[in-house]
C-alpha positions as CSV (number, residue, x, y, z in Angstrom):
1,X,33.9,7.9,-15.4
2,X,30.2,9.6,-16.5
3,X,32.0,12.7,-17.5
4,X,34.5,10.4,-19.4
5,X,30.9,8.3,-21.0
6,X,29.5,11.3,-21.6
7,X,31.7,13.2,-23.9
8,X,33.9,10.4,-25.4
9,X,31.0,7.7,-25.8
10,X,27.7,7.6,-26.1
11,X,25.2,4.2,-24.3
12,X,23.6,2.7,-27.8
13,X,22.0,0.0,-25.4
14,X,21.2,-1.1,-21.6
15,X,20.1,-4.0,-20.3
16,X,19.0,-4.9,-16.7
17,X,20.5,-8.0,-15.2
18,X,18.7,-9.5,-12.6
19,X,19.8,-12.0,-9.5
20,X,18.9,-15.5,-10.5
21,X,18.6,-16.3,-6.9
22,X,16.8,-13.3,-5.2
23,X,15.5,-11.6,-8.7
24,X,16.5,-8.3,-7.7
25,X,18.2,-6.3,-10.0
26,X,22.3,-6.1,-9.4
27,X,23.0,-4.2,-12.2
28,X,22.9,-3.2,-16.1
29,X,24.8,-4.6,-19.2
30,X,26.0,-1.4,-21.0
31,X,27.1,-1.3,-24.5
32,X,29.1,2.2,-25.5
33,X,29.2,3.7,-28.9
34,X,32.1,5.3,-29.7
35,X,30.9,8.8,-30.4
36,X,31.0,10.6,-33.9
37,X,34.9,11.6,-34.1
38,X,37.7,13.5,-31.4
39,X,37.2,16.4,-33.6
40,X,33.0,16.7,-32.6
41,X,34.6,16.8,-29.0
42,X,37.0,19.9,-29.1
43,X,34.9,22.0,-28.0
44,X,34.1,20.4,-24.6
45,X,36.2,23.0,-23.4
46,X,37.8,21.8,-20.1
47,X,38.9,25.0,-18.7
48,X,34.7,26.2,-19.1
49,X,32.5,25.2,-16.1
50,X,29.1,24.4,-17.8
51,X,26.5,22.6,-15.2
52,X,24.0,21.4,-17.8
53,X,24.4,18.4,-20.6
54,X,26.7,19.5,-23.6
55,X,26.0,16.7,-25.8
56,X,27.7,16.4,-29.2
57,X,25.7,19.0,-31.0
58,X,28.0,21.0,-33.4
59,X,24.8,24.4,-32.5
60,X,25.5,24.0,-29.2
61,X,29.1,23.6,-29.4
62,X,29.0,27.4,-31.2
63,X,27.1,28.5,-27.9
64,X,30.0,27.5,-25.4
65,X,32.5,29.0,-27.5
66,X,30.9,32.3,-27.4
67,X,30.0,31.9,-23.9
68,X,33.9,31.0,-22.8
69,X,35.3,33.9,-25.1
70,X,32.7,36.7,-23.8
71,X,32.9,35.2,-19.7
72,X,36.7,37.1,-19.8
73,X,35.0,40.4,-20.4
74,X,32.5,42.2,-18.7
75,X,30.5,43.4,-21.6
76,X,26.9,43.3,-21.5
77,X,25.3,40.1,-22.9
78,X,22.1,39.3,-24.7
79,X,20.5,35.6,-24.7
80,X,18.2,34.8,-27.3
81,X,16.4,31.6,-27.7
82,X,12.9,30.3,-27.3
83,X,11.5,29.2,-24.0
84,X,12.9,25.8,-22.0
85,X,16.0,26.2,-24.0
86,X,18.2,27.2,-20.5
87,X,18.8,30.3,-20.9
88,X,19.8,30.8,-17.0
89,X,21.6,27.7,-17.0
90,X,23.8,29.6,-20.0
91,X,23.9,33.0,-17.9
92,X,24.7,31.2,-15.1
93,X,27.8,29.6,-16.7
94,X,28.8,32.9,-18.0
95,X,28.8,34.4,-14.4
96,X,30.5,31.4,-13.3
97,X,33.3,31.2,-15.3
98,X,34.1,35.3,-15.0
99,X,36.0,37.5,-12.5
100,X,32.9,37.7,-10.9
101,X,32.3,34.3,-10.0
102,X,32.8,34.9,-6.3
103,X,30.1,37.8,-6.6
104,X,26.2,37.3,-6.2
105,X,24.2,35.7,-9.3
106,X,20.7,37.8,-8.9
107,X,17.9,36.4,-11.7
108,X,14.6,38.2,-12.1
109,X,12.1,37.3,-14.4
110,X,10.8,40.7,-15.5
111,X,7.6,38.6,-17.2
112,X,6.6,37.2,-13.6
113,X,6.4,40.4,-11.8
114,X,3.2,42.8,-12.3
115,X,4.2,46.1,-13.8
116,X,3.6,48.5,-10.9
117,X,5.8,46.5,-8.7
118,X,8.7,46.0,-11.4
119,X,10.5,49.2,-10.7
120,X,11.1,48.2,-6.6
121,X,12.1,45.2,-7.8
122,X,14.9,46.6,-9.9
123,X,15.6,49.4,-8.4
124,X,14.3,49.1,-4.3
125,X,12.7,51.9,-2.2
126,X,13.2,53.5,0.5
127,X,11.9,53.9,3.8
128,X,7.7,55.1,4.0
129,X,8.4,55.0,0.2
130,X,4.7,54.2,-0.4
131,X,1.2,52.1,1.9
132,X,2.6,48.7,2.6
133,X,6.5,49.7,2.3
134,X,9.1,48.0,5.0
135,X,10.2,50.5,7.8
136,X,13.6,49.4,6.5
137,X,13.1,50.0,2.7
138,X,14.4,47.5,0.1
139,X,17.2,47.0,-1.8
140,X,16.6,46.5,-5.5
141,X,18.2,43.8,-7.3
142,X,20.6,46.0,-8.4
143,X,22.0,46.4,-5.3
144,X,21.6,42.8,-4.3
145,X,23.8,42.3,-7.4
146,X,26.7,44.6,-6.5
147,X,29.9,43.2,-7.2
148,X,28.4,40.0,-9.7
149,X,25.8,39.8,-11.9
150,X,22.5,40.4,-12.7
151,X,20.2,38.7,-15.0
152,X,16.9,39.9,-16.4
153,X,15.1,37.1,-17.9
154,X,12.3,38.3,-20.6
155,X,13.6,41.9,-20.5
156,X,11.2,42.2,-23.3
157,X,8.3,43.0,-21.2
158,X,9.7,45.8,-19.4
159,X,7.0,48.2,-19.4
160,X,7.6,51.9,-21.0
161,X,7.8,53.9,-17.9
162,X,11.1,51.5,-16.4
163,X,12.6,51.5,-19.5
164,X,14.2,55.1,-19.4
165,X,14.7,54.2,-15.6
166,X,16.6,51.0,-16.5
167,X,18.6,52.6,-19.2
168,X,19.9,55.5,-16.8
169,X,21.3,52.8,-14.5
170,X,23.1,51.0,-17.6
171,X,24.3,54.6,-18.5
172,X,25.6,56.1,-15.2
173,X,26.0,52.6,-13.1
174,X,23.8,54.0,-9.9
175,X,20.5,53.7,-8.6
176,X,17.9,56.3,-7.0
177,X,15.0,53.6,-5.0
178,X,11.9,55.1,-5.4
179,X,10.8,57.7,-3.0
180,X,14.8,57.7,-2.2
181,X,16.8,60.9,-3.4
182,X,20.5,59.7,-2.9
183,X,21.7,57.6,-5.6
184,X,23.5,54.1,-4.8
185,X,26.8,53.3,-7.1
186,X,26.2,49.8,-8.6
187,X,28.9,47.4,-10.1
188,X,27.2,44.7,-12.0
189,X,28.0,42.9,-15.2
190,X,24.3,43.3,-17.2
191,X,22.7,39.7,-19.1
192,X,19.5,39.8,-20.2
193,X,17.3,37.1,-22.2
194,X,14.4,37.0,-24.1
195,X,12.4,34.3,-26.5
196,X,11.0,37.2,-28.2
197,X,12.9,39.1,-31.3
198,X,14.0,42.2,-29.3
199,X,14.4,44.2,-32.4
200,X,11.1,43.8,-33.6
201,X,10.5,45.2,-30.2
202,X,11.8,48.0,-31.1
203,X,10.2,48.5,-34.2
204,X,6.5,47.9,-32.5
205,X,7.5,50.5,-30.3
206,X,7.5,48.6,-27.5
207,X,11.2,49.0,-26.8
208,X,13.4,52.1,-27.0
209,X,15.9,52.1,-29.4
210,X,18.3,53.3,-27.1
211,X,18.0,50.9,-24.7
212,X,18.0,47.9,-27.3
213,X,21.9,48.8,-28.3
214,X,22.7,49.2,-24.1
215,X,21.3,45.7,-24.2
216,X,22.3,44.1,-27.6
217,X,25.9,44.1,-26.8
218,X,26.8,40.6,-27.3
219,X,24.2,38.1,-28.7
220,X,23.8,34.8,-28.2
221,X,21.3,32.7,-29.6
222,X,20.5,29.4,-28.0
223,X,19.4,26.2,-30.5
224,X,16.6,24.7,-30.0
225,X,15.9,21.4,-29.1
226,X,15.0,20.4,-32.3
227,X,17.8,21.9,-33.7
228,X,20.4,19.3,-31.4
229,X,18.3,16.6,-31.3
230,X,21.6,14.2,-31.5
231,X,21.9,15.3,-27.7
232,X,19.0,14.0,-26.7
233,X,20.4,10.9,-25.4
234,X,22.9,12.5,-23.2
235,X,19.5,14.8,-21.6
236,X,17.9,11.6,-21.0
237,X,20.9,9.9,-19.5
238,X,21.4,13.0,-17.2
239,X,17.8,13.2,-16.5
240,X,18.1,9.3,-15.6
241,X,21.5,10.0,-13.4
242,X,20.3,12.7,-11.6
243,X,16.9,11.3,-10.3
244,X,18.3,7.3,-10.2
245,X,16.0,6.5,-12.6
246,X,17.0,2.9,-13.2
247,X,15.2,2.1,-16.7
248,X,16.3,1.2,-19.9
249,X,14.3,3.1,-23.3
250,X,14.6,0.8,-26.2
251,X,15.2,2.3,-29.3
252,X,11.4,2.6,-30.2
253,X,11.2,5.5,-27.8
254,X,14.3,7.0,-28.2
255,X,13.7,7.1,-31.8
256,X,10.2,8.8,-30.7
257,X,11.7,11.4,-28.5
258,X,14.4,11.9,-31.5
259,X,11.5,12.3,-33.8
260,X,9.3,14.5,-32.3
261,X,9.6,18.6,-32.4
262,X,9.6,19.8,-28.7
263,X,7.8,22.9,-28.8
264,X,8.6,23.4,-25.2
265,X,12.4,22.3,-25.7
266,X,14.4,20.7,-22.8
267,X,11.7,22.0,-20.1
268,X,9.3,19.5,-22.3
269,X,11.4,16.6,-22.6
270,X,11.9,16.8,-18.9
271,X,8.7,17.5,-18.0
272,X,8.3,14.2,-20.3
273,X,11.0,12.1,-18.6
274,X,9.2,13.4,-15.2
275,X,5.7,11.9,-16.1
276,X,7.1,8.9,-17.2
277,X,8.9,7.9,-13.9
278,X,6.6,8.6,-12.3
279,X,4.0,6.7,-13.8
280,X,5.8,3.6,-14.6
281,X,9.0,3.6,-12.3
282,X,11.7,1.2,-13.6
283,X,8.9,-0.4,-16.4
284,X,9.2,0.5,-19.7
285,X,6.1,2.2,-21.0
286,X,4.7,1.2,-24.5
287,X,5.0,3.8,-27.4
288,X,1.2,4.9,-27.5
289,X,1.4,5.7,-23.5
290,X,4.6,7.8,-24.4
291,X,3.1,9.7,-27.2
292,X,0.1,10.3,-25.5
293,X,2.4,12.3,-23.3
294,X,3.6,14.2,-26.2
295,X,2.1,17.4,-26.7
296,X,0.7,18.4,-29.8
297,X,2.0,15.3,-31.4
298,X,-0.8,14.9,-34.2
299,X,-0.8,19.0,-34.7
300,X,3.2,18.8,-35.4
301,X,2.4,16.4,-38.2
302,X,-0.2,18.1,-39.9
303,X,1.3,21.9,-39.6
304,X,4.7,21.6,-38.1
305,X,6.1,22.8,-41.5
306,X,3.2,25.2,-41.7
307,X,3.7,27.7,-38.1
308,X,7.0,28.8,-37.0
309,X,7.4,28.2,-33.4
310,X,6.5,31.9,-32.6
311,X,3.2,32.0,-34.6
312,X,2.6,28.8,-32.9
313,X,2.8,29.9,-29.6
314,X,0.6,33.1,-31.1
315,X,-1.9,30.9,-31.7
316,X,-1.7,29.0,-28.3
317,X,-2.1,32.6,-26.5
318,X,-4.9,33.8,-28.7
319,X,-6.8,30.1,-28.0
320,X,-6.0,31.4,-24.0
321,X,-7.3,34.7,-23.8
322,X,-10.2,33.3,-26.4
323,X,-11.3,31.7,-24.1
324,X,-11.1,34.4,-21.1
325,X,-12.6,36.9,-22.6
326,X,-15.6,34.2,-23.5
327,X,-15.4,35.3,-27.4
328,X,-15.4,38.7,-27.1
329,X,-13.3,40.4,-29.6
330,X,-12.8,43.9,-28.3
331,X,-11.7,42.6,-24.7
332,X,-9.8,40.6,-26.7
333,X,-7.4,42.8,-28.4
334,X,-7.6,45.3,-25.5
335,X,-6.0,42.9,-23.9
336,X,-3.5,41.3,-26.0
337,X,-2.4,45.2,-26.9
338,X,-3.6,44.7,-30.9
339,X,-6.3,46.8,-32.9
340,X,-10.0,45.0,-33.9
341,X,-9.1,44.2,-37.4
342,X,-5.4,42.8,-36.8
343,X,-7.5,40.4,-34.2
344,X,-9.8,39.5,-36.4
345,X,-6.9,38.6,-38.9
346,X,-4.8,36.9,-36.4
347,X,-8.1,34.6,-35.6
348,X,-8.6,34.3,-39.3
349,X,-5.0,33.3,-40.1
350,X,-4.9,30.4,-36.9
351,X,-8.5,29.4,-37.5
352,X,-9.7,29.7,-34.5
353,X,-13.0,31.7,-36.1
């Protein structure tokens, strides 16, 4: 019956309805809106396991198709979208809904992991490989990932030296672990994500061209949130479901949440959602408490048509390492990888001097 609610109607109201002789509440008046037309639903695709909220969103609708036509093959993928916009949950589905569905899922966030310890990661070592390595070596994620597939989340900040390591294995489908001279075949289907442009990568240098077409097989770019904002109600209802969140948002705040430009995408309306139960429970905060929780609310207004999200989030990391490096400039680009002058530009251009 949800599944049915969620893709054929959509809740427009809900009230509580409380016991008149105890006052506790036994249950919620629902009204259901019919939702936009059959047609907007086609794409629901049965016979496509997808684990997250579709919504009604014709963008996100695009995304499943590609994901249901490419899960048949086993061609290397590419997932492109800015960050809280599930990209895992996509690869994920992908995986789940191929030939190797019954193989292992392995996801590493190439971003978390400090450089000089990126390539055991990947790749494993072997035995007395280096100080501090297990007697029994360690088996890379590639191997962890024989027979399914593995996912490399921000493969944009592999560093230089991995990247010709990483583009052998695509190549020639083996690993050598370090300090290891036997190479290990590996079968895995390859997807990779990033909320960067990966071709401007490659034009900074920062990527090798060869390695961008082993990776940029098949794209898919991910919507954001503001970009299928109709399916916010159906996040918030499965936000709702999934923690029994009993509490009904009157329009006003939907209207708010429908409104506003999530920078930080589903992770933010979540994280939003989260706050909010656990603040007020099953009461209905007002509308300043809820925008209060919105971040950069009163910046979106002023200069949300002014920054794209990527310069915006420029400027949020230049305000961080600002602040690190106590004002000085020359740490400052050292550290962000830039010359003086584009630094001084950059600061310029955002302000912030």
């Amino acid at each position: 019956m949800q599944q049915f609610c969620q893709r054929m109607w959509k809740v427009s109201s809900k009230v509580p309805i409380f016991s008149s002789v105890y006052g506790h509440l036994i249950g919620y008046k629902i009204t259901l809106q019919k939702a936009q037309d059959e047609k907007s639903l086609s794409y629901s695709l049965p016979s496509f396991r997808f684990d997250g909220v579709i919504g009604t969103s014709s963008s996100f609708a695009a995304v499943l198709q590609s994901c249901s036509k490419v899960a048949k093959t086993d061609v290397t993928v590419y997932i492109a979208g800015e960050t809280g916009t599930g990209k895992e949950l996509v690869a994920r589905a992908i995986h789940q809904n191929s030939l190797r569905k019954d193989g292992p899922f392995v996801a590493i966030n190439c971003g978390a992991i400090p450089k000089e310890l990126i390539g055991s990661e990947l790749f494993g070592y072997a035995e007395g490989a280096f100080t501090g390595a297990k007697r029994t070596g360690y088996a890379g994620k590639f191997v962890q990932a024989h027979g399914g597939t593995i996912f490399l989340d921000e493969i944009g900040e592999i560093p230089q030296e991995m990247q010709i390591a990483l583009l052998r294995v695509l190549q020639e489908r083996e690993v050598v672990p370090i300090g290891g001279a036997k190479s290990i075949p590996v079968d895995v289907r390859v997807i990779t994500a990033t909320h960067r442009d990966l071709y401007e990568l490659v034009k900074e240098g920062k990527l090798r061209e060869d390695l961008f077409y082993r990776l940029y097989v098949y794209p898919i770019q991910l919507p954001a949130l503001r970009e299928r904002k109709e399916d916010i109600p159906f996040f918030v209802d499965y936000y709702c479901r999934k923690n029994g969140w009993n509490v009904c948002l009157p329009h006003s705040i939907m209207n708010l949440l429908m409104d506003y430009h999530w920078p930080g995408n589903i992770r933010e309306l979540f994280n939003v959602l989260e706050r909010m139960r656990i603040e007020y429970g099953d009461e209905v905060p007002t509308i300043s408490k809820v925008k209060s929780m919105l971040i950069g609310l009163e910046d979106s207004r002023k200069k949300g048509e002014e920054l794209s999200y990527r310069e915006q989030t420029e400027r949020e990391q230049m305000m961080n390492v600002l602040r690190e490096t106590k004002g000085n400039i020359s740490k400052m680009a050292e550290q962000l990888g830039i010359s003086r002058s584009t630094c001084y530009r950059k600061l310029k251009k955002y302000k912030l001097i």
